[in-house]
C-alpha positions in Angstrom: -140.1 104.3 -14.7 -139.4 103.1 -18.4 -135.5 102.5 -19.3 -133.6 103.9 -21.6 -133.1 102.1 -24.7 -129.8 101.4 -25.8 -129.3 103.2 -28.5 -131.6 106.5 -28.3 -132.4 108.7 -30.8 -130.0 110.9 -29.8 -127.3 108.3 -30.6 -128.3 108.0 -34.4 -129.2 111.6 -34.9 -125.8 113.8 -36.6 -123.2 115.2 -34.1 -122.8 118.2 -33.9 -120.3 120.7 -35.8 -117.1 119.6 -36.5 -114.2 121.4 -35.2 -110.8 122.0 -37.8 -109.4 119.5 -34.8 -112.0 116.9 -35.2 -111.8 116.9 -39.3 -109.3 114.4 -38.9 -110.7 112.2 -36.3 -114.5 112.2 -37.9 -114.8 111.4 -41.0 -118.0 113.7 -42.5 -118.8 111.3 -45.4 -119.8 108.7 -42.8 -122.9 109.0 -40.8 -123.3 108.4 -37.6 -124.8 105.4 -38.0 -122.1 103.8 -40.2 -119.0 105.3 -37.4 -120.9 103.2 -34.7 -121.1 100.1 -36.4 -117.5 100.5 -37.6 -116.7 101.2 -33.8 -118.6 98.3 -32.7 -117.5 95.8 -35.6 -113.8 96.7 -34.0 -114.8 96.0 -30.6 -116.5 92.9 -31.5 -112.9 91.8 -33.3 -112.0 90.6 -30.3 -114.0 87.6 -30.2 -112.9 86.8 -33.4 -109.0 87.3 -32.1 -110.4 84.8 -29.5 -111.9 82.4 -32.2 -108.2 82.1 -33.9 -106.3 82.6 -29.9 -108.3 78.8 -29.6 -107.4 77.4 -33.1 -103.4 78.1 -33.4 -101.3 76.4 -30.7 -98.0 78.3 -31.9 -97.0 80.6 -28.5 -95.8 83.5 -30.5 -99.2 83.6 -32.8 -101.2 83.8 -29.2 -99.0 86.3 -28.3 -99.3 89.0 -30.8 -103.5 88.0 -30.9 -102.9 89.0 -26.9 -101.5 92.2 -27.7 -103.8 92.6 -30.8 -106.8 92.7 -28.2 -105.7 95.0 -25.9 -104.8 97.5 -28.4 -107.9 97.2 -30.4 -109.6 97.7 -26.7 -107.4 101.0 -26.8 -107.9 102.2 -29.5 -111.8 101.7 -29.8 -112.2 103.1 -26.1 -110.4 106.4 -27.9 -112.2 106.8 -30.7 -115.3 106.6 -28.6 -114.5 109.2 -26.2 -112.7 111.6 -29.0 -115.0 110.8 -32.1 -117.9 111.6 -29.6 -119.5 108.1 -30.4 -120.3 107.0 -27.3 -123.5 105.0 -26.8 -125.2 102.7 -24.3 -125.1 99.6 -26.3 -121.2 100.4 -27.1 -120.9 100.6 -23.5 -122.5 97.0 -23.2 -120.4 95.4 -26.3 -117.2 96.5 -25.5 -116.4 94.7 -22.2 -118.9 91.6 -23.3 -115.9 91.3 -25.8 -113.2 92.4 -23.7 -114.0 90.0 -21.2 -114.5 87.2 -24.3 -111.3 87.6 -25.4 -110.2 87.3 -21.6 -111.9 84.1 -20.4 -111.2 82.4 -23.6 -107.4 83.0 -23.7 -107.6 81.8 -19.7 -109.3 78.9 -19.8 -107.3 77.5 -23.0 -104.3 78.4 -21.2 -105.5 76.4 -18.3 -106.0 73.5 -20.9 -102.2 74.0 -21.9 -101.5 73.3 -18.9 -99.9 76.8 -18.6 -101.9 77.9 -15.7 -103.2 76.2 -12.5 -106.8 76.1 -11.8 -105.9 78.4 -8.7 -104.0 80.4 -10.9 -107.4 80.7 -13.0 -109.7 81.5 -10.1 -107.5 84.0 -9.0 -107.3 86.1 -12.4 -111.1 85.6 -13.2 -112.1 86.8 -9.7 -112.9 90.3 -10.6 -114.8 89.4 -14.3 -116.5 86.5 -12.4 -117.9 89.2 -9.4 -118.5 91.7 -11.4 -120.3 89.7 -14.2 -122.6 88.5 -11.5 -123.4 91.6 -9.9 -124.2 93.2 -12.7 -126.7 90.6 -14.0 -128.3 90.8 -10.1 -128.3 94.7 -10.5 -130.5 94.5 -13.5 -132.8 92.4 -11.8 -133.4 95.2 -9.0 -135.8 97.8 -9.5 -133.7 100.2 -7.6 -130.4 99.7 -9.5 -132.1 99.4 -13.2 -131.3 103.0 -14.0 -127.5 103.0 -12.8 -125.1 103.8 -15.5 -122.3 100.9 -15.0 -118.9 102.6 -15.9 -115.2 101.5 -16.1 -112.9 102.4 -12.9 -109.5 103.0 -12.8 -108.7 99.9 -11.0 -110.7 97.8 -13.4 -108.6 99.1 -15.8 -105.7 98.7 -14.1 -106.6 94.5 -13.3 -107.0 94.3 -17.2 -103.7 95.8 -17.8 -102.2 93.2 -15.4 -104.4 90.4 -16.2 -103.1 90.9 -19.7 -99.6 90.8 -19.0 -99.9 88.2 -17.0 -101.2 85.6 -20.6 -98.6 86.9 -22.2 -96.0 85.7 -19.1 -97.9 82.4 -19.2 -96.9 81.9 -23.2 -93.3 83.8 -22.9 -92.2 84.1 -19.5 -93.8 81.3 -17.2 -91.5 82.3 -14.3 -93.7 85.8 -13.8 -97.1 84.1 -13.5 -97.1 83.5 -9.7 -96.4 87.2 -9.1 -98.5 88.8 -11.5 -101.3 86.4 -10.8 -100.7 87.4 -7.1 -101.0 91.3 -8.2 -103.7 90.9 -10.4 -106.0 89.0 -7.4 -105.3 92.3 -5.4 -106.2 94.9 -7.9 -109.3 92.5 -8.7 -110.4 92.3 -5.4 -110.1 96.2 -4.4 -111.9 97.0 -8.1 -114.3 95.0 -6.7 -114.9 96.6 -4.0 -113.9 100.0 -5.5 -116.9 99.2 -8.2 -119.1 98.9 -5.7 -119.3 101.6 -3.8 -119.6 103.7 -7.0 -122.4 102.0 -7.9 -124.2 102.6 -4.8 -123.7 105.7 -4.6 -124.8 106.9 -8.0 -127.8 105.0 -6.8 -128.1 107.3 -3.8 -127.7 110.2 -6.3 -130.5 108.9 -8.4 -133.1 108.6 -5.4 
């Protein structure tokens, strides 16, 4: 069974009809074409807030590049869903540089000397598992056609995992707790993840 192509036909051909409500949040001067690769050049901003996280040593800097990320990860998950400009291959870049931004920020922390290497384990657990079940999932006939889609929990171990770089740079005393919290949520969106994928596997056989 051949699969899908990343971006399909369907993904570059005009949306549909625009709604007075929608006016505002699709712009009709823009194709379709240019709105994805304005939404994808946002979500790939991340790795370049990760370029800069690596090249400035000034706390405050890394801070606001912290909070930069997640909020660009906000706001390009909602123009996706609203602007109806959601694809396969935005599916693919936008936790490839979520996850970027993520593991860079960690592991120069780490280098600071601002997190322990336990510490690091701990909050990479989830990305880590997940990274590498993925990659083994594309290697399997049987799970090839699964769509791979963000959970609550996952979302909910970024939003923690966040907080806690942000503790590390402004608030060291929160890092053992949050680090604590976050290996939880990572480990039941682990487990959480995969039950969903097998059984939209079941659903597909």
């Amino acid at each position: 069974m051949r699969r899908a192509p990343l971006l399909s036909p369907s993904d570059l051909a005009p949306g549909p009809a625009l709604k007075p409500s929608e006016s505002r949040i699709r712009s009709p001067w823009l194709s379709r074409r240019v709105q994805l690769v304005l939404l994808h050049s946002l979500s790939l901003s991340r790795l370049v807030l990760a370029a800069i996280f690596l090249l400035t040593p000034d706390p405050i800097l890394r801070a606001g590049l912290i909070a930069l990320s997640g909020l660009t990860d906000v706001l390009d998950g909602w123009i996706a869903r609203h602007a109806h400009l959601t694809t396969r291959l935005g599916a693919l870049i936008d936790p490839v540089a979520d996850r970027g931004f993520a593991v860079t920020a960690i592991l120069a922390l780490l280098l600071d000397g601002l997190l322990t290497p336990v510490q690091v384990c701990l909050l990479m657990l989830r990305d880590v598992t997940t990274a590498v079940g993925f990659l083994v999932s594309r290697l399997m006939p049987t799970f090839q056609l699964v769509e791979f889609k963000a959970r609550m929990l996952g979302k909910a171990t970024t939003a923690v995992q966040t907080v806690t770089l942000l503790a590390a740079l402004l608030a060291p005393m929160f890092v053992r707790p949050l680090v604590a919290i976050a290996a939880v949520l990572g480990t039941a969106a682990v487990v959480d993840y995969s039950r969903a994928v097998l059984r939209a596997r079941r659903v597909q056989t």
